[in-house]
C-alpha positions as CSV (number, residue, x, y, z in Angstrom):
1,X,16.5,2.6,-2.0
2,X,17.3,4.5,1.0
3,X,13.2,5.8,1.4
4,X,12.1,1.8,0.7
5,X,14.7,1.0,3.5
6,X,12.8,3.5,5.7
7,X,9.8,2.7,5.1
8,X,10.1,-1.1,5.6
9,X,11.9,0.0,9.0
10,X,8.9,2.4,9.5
11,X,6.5,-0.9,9.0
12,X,8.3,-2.4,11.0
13,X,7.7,-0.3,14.5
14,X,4.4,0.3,13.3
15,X,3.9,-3.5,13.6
16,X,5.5,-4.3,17.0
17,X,3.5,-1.6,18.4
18,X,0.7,-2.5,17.0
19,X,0.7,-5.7,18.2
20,X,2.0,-4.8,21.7
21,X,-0.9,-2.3,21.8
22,X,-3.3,-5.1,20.8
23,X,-2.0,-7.3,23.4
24,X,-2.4,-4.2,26.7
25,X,-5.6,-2.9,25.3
26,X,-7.0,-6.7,25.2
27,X,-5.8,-7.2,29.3
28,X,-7.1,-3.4,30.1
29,X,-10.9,-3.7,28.4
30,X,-12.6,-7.0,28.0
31,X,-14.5,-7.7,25.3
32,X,-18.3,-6.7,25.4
33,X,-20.4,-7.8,22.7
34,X,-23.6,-5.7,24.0
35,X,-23.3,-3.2,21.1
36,X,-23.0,-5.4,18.7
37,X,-24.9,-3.5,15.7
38,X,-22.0,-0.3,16.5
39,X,-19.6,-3.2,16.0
40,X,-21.3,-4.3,12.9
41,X,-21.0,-0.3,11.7
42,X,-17.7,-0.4,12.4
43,X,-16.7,-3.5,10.4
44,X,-18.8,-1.9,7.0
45,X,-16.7,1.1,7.3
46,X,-13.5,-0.4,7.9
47,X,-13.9,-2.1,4.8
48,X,-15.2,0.7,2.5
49,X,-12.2,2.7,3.7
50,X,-9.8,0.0,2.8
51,X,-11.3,-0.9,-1.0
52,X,-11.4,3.1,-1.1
53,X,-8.0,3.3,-0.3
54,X,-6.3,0.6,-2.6
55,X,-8.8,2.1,-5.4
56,X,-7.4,5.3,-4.9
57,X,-4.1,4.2,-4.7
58,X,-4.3,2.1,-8.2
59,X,-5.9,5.4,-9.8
60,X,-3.0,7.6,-8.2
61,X,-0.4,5.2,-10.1
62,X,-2.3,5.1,-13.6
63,X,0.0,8.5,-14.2
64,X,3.1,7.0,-14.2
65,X,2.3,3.7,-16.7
66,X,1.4,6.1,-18.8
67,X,5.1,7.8,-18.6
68,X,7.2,4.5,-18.5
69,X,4.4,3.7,-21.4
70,X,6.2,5.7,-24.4
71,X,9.9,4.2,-23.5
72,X,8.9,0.2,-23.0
73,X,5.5,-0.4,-23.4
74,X,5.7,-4.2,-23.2
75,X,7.5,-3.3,-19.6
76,X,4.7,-1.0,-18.7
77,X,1.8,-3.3,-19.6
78,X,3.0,-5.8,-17.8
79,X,4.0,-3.8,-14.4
80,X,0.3,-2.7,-14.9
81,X,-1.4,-5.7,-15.2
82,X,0.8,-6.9,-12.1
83,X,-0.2,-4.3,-9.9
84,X,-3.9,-4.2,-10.4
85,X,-3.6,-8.1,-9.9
86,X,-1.8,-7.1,-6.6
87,X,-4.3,-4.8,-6.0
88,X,-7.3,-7.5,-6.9
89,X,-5.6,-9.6,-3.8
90,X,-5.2,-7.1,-1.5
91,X,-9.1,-6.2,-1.7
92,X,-10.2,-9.7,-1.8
93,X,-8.1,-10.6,1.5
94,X,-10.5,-7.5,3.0
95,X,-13.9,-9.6,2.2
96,X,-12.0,-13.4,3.0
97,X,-10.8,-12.1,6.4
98,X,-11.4,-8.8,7.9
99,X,-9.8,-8.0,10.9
100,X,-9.4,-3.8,10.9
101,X,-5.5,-5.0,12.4
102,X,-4.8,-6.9,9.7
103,X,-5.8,-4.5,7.5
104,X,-4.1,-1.5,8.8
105,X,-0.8,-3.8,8.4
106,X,-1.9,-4.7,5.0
107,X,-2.2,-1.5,3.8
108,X,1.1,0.1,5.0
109,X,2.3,-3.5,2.8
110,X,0.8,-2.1,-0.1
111,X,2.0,1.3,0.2
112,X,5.7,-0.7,0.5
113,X,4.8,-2.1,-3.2
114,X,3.6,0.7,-4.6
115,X,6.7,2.4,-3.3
116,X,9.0,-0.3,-4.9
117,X,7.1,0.6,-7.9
118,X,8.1,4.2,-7.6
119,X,11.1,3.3,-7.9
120,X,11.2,1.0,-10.6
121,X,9.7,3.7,-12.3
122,X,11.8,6.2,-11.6
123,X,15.1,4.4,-12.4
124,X,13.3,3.5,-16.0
125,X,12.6,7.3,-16.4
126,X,15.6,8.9,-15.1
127,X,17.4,6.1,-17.5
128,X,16.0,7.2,-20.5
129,X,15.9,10.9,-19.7
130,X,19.0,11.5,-17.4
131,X,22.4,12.8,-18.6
132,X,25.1,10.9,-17.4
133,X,26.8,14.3,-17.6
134,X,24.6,16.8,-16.3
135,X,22.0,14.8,-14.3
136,X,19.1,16.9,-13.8
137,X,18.4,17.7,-9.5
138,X,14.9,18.3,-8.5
139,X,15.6,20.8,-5.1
């Protein structure tokens, strides 16, 4: 709870300063549209950077369904279906609207989710393989 805390706060300053940085670089260089095919470059790349990165992502968390998968399958199946849905949205936003801003803020957001996840997960495993005696410390 403490890292999701964090990392929410983290998102958070990442935001403003975004933002803020959007704002001063707008009033410091106008907008040129004489390069517009660079532009066009640019925009195709953003957006097979951010599919490739919620692909990889999904394909990074397909190891732990498959743990949580032999103590509560239904539980699994369902938190998988979930997040690829998730995941479904979150790429189809990038071909609705792209903006590279919104994106960069939209991907930090699914890094919060799949770090929600994490822990989900974690609390299912540690629940079924912990020792309310002698927990087990990872140093």
């Amino acid at each position: 709870m403490k890292n999701f805390i964090k990392f929410a706060l983290i998102l958070g300053i990442f935001s403003a300063v975004y933002f803020v940085g959007e704002q001063l670089m707008s009033v410091l260089i106008p907008n040129h549209e004489t390069i517009s095919n660079t532009s066009l470059l640019f925009l195709y790349g953003g957006i097979t950077g951010y599919v490739l990165f919620i692909v990889f992502v999904v394909l990074l968390q397909e190891e732990g369904f498959q743990k949580i998968k032999n103590y509560k399958p239904r539980l699994s199946k369902t938190l998988h279906q979930l997040y690829v849905f998730v995941a479904a949205v979150f790429i189809l936003i990038a071909f609705i609207n792209f903006e590279l801003q919104l994106l960069i803020l939209l991907a930090l957001v699914f890094m919060l989710i799949t770090a929600s996840l994490d822990s989900i997960r974690d609390k299912i495993i540690q629940e079924k393989e912990g020792n309310l005696l002698h927990p087990k410390k990872i140093i």
